[in-house]
ZAMARGU-4260 file (C-alpha; in steps of 0.2 Angstrom, whole numbers, plus 5000, padded with zeros to 4 digits):
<rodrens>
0) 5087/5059/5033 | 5080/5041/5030 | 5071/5028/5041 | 5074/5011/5043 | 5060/4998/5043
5) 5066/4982/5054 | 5054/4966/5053 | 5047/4957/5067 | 5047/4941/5058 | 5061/4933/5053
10) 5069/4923/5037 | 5075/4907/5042 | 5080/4898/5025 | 5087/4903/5007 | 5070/4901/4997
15) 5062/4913/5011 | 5079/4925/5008 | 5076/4925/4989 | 5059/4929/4990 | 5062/4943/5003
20) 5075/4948/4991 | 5062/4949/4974 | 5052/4958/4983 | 5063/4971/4987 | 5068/4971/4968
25) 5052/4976/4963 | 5049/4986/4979 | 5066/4997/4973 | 5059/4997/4954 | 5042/5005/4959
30) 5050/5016/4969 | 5055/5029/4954 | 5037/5032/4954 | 5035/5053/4960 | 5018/5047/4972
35) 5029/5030/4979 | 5039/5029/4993 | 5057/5027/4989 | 5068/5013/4995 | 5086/5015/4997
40) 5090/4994/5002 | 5084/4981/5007 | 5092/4967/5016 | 5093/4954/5031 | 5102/4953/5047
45) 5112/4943/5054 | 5096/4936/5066 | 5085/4936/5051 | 5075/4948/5051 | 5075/4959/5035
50) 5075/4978/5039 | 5073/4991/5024 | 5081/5010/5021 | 5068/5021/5015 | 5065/5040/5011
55) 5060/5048/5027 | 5043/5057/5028 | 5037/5066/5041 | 5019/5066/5042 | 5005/5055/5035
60) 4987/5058/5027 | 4978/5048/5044 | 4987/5063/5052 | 4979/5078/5041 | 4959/5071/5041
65) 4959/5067/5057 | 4963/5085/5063 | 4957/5097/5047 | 4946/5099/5033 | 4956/5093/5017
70) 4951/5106/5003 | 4944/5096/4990 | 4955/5100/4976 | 4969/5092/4986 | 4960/5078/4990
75) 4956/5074/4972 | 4973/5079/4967 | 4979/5066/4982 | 4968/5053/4974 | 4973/5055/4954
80) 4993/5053/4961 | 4988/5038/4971 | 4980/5030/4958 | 4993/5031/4947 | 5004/5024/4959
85) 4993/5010/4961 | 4990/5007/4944 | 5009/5008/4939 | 5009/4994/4955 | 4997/4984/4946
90) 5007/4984/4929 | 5020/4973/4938 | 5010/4963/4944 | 5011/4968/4962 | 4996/4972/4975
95) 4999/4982/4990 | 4983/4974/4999 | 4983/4988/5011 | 4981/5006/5004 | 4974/5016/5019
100) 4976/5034/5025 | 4990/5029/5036 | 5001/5023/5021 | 5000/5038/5010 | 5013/5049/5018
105) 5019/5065/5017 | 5039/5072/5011 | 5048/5085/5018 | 5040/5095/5002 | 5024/5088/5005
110) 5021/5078/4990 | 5010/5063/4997 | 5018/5046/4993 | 5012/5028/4994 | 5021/5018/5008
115) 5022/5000/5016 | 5022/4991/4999 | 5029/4977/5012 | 5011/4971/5013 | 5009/4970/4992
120) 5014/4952/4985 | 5015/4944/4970 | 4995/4946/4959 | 4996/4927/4954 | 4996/4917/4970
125) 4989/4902/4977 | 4977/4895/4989 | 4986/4897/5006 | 4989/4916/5004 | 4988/4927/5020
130) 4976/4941/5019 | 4982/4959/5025 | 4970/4970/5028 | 4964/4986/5038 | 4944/4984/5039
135) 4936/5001/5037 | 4946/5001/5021 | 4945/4983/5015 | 4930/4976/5001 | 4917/4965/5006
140) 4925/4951/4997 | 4942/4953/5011 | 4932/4954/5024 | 4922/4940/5022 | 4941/4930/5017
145) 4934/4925/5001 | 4947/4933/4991 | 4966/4938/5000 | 4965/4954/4987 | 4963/4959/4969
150) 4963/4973/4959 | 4946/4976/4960 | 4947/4977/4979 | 4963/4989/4978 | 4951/4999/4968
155) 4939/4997/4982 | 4954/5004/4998 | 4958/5014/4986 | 4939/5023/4983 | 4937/5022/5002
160) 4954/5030/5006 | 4950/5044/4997 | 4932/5044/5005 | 4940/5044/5020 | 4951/5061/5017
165) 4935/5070/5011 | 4922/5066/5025 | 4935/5064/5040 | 4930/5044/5041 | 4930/5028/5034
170) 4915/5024/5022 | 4907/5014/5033 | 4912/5021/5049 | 4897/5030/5061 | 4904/5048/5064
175) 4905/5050/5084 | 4896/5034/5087 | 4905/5016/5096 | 4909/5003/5082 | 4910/4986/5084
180) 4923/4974/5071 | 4904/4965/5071 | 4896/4979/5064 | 4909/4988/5052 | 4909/4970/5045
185) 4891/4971/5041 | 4890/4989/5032 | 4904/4985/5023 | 4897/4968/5017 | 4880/4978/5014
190) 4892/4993/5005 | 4877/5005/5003 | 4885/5022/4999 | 4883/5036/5011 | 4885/5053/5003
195) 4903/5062/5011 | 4893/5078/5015 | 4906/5090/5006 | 4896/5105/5000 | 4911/5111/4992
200) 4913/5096/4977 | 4901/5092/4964 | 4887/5078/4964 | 4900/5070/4952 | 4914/5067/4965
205) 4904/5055/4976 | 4898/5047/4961 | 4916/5041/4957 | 4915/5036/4976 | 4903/5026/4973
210) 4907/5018/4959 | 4922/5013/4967 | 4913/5005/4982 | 4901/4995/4972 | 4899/4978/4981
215) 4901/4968/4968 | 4919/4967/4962 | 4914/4967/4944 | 4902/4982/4946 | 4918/4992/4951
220) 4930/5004/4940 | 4941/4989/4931 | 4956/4997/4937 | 4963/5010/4948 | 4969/5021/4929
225) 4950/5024/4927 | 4945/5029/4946 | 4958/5041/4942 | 4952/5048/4927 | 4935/5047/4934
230) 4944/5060/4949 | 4952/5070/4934 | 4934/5073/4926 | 4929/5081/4944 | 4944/5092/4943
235) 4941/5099/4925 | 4920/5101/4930 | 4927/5111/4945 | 4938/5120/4934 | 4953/5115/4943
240) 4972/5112/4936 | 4971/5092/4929 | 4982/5081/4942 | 4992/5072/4928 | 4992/5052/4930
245) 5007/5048/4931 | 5008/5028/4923 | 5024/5018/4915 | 5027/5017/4898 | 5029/4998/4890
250) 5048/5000/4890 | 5047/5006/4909 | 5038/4992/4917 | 5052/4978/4924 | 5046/4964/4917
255) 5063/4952/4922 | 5054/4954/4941 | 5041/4944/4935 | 5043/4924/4929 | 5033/4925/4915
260) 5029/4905/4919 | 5021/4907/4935 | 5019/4924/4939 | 5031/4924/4954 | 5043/4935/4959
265) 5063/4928/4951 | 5076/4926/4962 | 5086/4942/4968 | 5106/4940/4960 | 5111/4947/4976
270) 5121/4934/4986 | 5111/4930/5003 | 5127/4928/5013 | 5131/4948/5003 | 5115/4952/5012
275) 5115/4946/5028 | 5135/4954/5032 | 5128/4972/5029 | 5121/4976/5046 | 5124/4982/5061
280) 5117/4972/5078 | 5098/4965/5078 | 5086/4979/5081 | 5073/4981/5094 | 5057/4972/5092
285) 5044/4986/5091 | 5028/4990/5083 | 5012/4980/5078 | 5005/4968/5068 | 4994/4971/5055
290) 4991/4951/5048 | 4976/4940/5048 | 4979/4922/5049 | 4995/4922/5041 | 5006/4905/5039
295) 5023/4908/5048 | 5030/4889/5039 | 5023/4896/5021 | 5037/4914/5025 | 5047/4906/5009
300) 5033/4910/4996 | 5030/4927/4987 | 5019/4933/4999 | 5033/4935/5013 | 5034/4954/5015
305) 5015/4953/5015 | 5018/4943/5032 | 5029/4955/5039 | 5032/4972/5036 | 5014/4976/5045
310) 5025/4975/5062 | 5040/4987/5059 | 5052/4999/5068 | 5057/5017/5062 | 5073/5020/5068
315) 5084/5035/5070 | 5095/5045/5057 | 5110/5040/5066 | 5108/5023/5063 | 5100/5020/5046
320) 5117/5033/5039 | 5126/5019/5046 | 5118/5006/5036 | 5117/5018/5021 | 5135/5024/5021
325) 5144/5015/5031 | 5147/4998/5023
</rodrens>
């Protein structure tokens, strides 16, 4: 069983196709990471809007806090895989700019895998970048549009994600009262640490919490490898089993993705006319968008699947075996 991810936006030129298609390069290099999403193809139809094939997974983390406890040596396990994942992101020079509850999902063998890499883009960008984000998750500094995402801010989603499995709501959030976009924007921009209330986890876990909500960047873990480790120290004072952190070796990390020049995403070698003559009929136009003052005229940059993948269809089995097997 796979699902198929159909865009809202579409491509309307080659350079916005060859960034689609660099993208998806590194989107399919990242995937033989165990906590990432895998992703069968990637390509564009004949309307132009790019649709991907991805591992089907039945469940997500926003699914689980919202309706249970999370033991908290699965949450900290959750948390040392994500990380890895991240960090192993990070190494390619990719963001994913919207790590949230809702993008770790679950497999059928309920191993919790990062998704929606289509909102991460290229780390060296420019000036006119869109920024993607989910407030209750995102850092002062992306809130306040000062910075369209950085490592240190993915350290931040990802510190507040894991919050977010451990209390049952966002860092910032007011447990049973009304919130106003206003008001999450202000104790977010404050960032002033509110304990998670688990008596079951040492003083030491919301101290790594913490320290990964700071509300300067700097003041942050440098990198999402040492919140990780920060959540494996946790484990081994709780006596628990270490979640390994799983990160590339040097001669794993695909460094062709990357123009060493600019930092840009290169070029796919797949054809664009290959691409476009291997689907089936335009798709239906569902879902919602998740972009914040996004340029539709700058889609040929390497921030394109940042601009679109927040609005995607799932579709059924039938269908996406078509695409996969049927060419």
């Amino acid at each position: 069983m796979v699902a198929v991810k159909v865009l809202l936006t579409r491509i309307h030129d080659d350079a916005a196709a060859r960034a689609f298609a660099a993208e998806a390069d590194v989107m399919a290099g990242l995937s033989s990471h165990p906590a990432i999403l895998t992703a069968y193809e990637a390509s564009v139809a004949p309307d132009g809007r790019p649709f991907l094939v991805m591992e089907y997974c039945p469940s997500s983390m926003a699914t689980r806090y919202r309706t249970e406890q999370i033991p908290i040596a699965e949450v900290l396990s959750i948390g040392v895989k994500v990380a890895g994942a991240v960090e192993s992101a990070h190494r390619v020079g990719m963001l994913h700019r919207d790590i949230k509850p809702s993008n770790i999902l679950v497999t059928s063998f309920g191993h919790p895998v990062l998704s929606d890499f289509g909102v991460a883009s290229a780390t060296v960008t420019g000036e006119d970048d869109m920024i993607a984000m989910s407030p209750p998750w995102s850092a002062p500094e992306v809130v306040d549009r000062r910075s369209s995402g950085t490592v240190a801010s993915e350290v931040w989603a990802l510190a507040a994600t894991i919050y977010t499995l451990a209390a049952q709501h966002a860092p910032f959030d007011v447990p049973g009262g009304r919130r106003s976009d206003e008001q999450l924007r202000g104790r977010i921009m404050r960032a002033k640490f509110v304990p998670t209330g688990r008596a079951d986890a040492p003083p030491a876990f919301d101290e790594a919490l913490a320290n990964g909500l700071r509300r300067l960047p700097d003041d942050r873990y440098s990198s999402a490898r040492k919140f990780g480790e920060a959540l494996q120290a946790v484990e081994r004072e709780m006596g628990l089993p270490v979640t390994a952190l799983e990160l590339p070796d040097d001669a794993w990390a695909p460094t062709d993705y990357v123009d060493g020049a600019s930092g840009a995403p290169v070029h796919s070698t797949v054809s664009i006319q290959t691409q476009r003559q291997r689907v089936l009929d335009p798709l239906p136009r569902t879902g919602t968008h998740s972009r914040t003052g996004a340029r539709r005229e700058r889609l040929g940059r390497g921030i394109v699947i940042g601009m679109i993948i927040g609005g995607a269809a799932v579709i059924g089995v039938a269908v996406a075996a078509y695409l996969v097997l049927g060419r």
